[in-house]
Structure formats: structure tokens, C-alpha cells
C-alpha positions as CSV (number, residue, x, y, z in Angstrom):
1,X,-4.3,30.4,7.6
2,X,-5.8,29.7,4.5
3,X,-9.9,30.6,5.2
4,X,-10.8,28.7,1.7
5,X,-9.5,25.7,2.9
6,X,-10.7,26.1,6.6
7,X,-14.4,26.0,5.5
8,X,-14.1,23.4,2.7
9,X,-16.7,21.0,2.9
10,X,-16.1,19.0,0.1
11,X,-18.4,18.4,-3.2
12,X,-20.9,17.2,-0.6
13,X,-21.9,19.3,2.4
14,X,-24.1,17.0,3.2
15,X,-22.2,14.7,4.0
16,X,-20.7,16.5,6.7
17,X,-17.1,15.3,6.5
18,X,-13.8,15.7,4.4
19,X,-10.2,14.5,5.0
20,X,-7.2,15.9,4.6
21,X,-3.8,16.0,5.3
22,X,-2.6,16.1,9.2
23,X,-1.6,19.5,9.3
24,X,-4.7,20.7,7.8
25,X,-6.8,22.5,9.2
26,X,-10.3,22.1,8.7
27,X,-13.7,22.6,9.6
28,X,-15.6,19.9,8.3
29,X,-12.3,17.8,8.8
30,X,-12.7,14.4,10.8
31,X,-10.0,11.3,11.1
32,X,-10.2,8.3,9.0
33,X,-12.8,6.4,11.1
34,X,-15.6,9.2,11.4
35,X,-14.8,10.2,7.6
36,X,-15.4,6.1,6.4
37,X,-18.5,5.7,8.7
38,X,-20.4,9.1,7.3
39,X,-19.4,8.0,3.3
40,X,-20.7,4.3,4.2
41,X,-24.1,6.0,5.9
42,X,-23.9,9.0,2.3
43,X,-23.4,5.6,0.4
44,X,-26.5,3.8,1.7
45,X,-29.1,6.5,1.7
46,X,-28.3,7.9,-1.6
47,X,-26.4,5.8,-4.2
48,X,-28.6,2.8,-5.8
49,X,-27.5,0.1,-4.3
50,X,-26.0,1.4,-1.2
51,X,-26.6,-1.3,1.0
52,X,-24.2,-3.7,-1.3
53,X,-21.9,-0.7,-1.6
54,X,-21.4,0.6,1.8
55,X,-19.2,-2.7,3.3
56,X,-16.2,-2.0,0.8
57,X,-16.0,1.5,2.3
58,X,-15.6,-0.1,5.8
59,X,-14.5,-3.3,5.2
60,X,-12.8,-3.3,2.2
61,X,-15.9,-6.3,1.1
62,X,-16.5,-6.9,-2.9
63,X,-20.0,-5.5,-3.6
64,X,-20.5,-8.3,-6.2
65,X,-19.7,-11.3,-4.0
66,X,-23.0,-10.4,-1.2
67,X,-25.5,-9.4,-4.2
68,X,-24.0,-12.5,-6.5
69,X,-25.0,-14.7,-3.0
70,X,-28.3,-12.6,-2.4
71,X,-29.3,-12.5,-5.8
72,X,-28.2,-14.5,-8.7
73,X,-31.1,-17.1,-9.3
74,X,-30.4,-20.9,-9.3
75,X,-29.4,-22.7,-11.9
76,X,-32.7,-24.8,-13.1
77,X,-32.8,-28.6,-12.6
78,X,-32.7,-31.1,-15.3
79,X,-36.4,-31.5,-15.7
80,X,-37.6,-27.9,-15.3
81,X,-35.7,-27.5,-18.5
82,X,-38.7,-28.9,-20.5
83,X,-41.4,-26.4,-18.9
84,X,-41.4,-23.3,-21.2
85,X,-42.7,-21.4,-18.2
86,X,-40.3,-21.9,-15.7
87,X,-37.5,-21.1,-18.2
88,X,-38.7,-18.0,-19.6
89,X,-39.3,-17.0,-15.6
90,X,-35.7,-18.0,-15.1
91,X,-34.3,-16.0,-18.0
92,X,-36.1,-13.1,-16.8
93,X,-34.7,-12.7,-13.4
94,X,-31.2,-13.6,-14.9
95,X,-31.8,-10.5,-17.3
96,X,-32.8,-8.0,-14.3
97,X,-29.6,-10.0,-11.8
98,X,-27.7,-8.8,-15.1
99,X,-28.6,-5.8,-15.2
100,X,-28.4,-4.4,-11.6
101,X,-25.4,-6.3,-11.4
102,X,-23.9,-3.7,-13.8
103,X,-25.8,-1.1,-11.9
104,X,-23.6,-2.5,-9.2
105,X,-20.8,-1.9,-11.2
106,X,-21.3,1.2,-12.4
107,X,-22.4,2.2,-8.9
108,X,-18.9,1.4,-7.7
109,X,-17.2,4.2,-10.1
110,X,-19.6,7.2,-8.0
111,X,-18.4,5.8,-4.5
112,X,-14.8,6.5,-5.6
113,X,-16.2,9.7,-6.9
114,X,-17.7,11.0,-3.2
115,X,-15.3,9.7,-2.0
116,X,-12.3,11.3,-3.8
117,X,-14.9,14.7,-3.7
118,X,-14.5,14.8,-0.4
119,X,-10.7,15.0,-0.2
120,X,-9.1,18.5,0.8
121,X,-7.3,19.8,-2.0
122,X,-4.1,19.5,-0.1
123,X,-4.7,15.5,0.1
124,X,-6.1,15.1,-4.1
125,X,-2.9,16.7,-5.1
126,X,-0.5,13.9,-3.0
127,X,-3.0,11.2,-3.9
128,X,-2.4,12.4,-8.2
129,X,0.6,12.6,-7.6
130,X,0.9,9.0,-6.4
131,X,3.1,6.4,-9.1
132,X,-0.2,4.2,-9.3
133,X,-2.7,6.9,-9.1
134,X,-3.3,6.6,-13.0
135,X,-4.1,3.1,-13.3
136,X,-5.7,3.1,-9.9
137,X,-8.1,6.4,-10.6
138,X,-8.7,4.8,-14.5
139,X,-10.1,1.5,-12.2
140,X,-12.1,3.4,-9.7
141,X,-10.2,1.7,-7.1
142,X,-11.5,2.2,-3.9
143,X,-9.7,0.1,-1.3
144,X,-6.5,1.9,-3.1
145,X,-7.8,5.2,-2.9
146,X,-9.0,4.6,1.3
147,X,-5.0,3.3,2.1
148,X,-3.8,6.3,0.4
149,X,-6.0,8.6,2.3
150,X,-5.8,6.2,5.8
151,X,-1.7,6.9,5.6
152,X,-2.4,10.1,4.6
153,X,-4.7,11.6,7.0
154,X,-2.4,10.3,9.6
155,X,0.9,12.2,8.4
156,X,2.2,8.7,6.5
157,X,2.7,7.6,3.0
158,X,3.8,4.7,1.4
159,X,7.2,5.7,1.2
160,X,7.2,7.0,4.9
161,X,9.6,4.3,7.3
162,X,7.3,3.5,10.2
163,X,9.9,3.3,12.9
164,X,11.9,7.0,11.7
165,X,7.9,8.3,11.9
166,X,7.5,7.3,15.5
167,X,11.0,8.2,16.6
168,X,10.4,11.5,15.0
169,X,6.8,11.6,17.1
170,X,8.1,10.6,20.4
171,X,11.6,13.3,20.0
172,X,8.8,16.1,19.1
173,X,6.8,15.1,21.9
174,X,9.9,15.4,24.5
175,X,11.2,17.9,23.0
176,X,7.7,19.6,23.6
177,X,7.3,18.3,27.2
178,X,10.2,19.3,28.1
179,X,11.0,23.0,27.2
180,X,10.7,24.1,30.2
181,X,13.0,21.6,32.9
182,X,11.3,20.6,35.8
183,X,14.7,20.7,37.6
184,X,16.8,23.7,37.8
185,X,20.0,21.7,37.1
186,X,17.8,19.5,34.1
187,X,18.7,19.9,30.7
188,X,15.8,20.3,28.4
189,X,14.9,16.3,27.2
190,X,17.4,14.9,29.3
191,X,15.1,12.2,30.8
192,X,13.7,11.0,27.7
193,X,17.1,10.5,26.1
194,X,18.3,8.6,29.3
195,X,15.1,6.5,29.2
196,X,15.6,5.6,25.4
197,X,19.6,4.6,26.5
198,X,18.5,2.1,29.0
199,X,15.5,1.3,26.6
């Protein structure tokens, strides 16, 4: 067992959970669900801007579309035009709905970053070496980067055939049941295989 690996806690101890690979194992290690929920609650208490960050961790939402409907100011009506006042008031809250817009932005880039910090070394090297990892990393996508992990925490990737996966899991898991027949005259994973045939 490798002891580095077993106490890896990520760039973050703080945040109290990593993900890796299924095999893995890890202290710190939780499953996709627990590992989302503790980056969304990291997110919100310490990145500017959590609380518009957090829903793309756990719902895949766009950060830009709540704080666009939260905070980009109304458009001014025909005759507040003339009033110097309300126009310079207006260009000034555009200017700071600019501004932490791109903070937004910006913000987006260090959630991929905890995220991807988090990740065992094990699980960085499959995700690099991923056909779309270059484009994807250079775009600091992270819905991309939580499928990849999602498949991969679970022993899937994108090339893995869903049905051979859970054929594969249910002949280990007879195969494992039944070592030892229950029947003197049984053959070890006879019943499962004569369940599948009538199946």
C-alpha cells in the first residue's frame, strides 16, 4: 500500500475531502456526492463570490445567468435619459455589475483549480491524459472536469461500455458469493449462471 497516497488530503486539508480512482485507497477519500457537497460548502465560505459559484459544482448552473438576473441594473426609461443624475447613478452600478461580473469570471478558473487540487494523483493523471483535457483544462471547464471525475471515481470512463461494466460487476460478485458452494454437489456460480439463462 502506498502510505503517501493513503493520507493524501489534497491541496486543501481543509476541505476535508479528495477523490480518486475506485481502487484507491484513501483517507480523506469520499464518493462523488460527499466530495461535490464539501467543494460547493469550500466554494461558498471562501471564494468571492461563492454563493453564485457553488450551484455549477452541484447542479452544473451558469454562475453568470443568477448574478446577470440578481444584479445587472435596468435599462433606463426614455425620459430618465435627460436627468444627468440618474444616468451617471446608472453608469456607476453598470461599472461595478462589470466588474464583479469578471470577478465572477475569474472566480470560475479557482473553482476548477480546488477542485482539480483535490484529485488523487492516480485520478489527475487519467483526467491529462483525457483526448479533450487540453482544451477543456485551457477553458477551466468545470462541468467537464466533474463527469470525468463522476465516471471516474466510480471505476468508468468514457470509453468504458456500460453494460460489459455491469456484467463484469454482477460475474465478480458471484463469483465472490459463491466460492464456497452452499451444496455439496454445487458447482461454484452455478445458480447465478442458471438465473442469467432463464433471465
Amino acid at each position: 500500500m502506498d502510505f503517501v497516497t493513503k493520507h493524501f488530503n489534497g491541496d486543501n486539508a481543509n476541505i476535508g475531502a479528495v477523490i480518486g480512482l475506485k481502487h484507491e485507497i484513501i483517507d480523506a477519500k469520499k464518493d462523488f456526492e460527499k466530495f461535490t457537497q464539501k467543494i460547493a460548502s469550500h466554494v461558498v465560505t471562501n471564494v468571492t463570490m461563492g454563493t453564485y459559484l457553488a450551484p455549477m459544482i452541484s447542479n452544473d448552473a451558469k454562475p453568470e445567468t443568477s448574478y446577470d438576473k440578481d444584479m445587472e441594473p435596468p435599462a433606463l426609461e426614455q425620459a430618465e435619459l435627460s436627468d444627468n443624475t440618474k444616468v451617471w447613478k446608472w453608469r456607476e452600478r453598470t461599472k461595478l455589475y462589470l466588474k464583479d461580473r469578471q470577478t465572477l469570471i475569474t472566480n470560475t478558473r479557482v473553482v476548477y483549480n480546488i477542485i482539480y487540487g483535490q484529485c488523487s494523483p492516480s485520478i489527475q493523471e487519467v483526467v491529462i491524459g483525457d483526448k479533450d483535457y487540453k482544451d477543456k483544462s485551457d477553458n477551466f471547464d468545470v462541468k467537464w472536469l466533474l463527469e470525468q471525475l463522476r465516471l471516474l471515481s466510480v471505476g468508468l470512463d468514457r470509453t468504458s461500455n456500460g453494460y460489459v461494466q455491469d456484467q463484469t460487476a454482477l460475474n465478480y460478485g458471484a463469483k465472490r458469493q459463491q466460492i464456497k458452494p452452499s451444496l455439496p454437489t454445487e458447482v461454484p456460480g452455478e445458480r447465478y449462471y442458471s438465473g442469467v439463462k432463464q433471465g
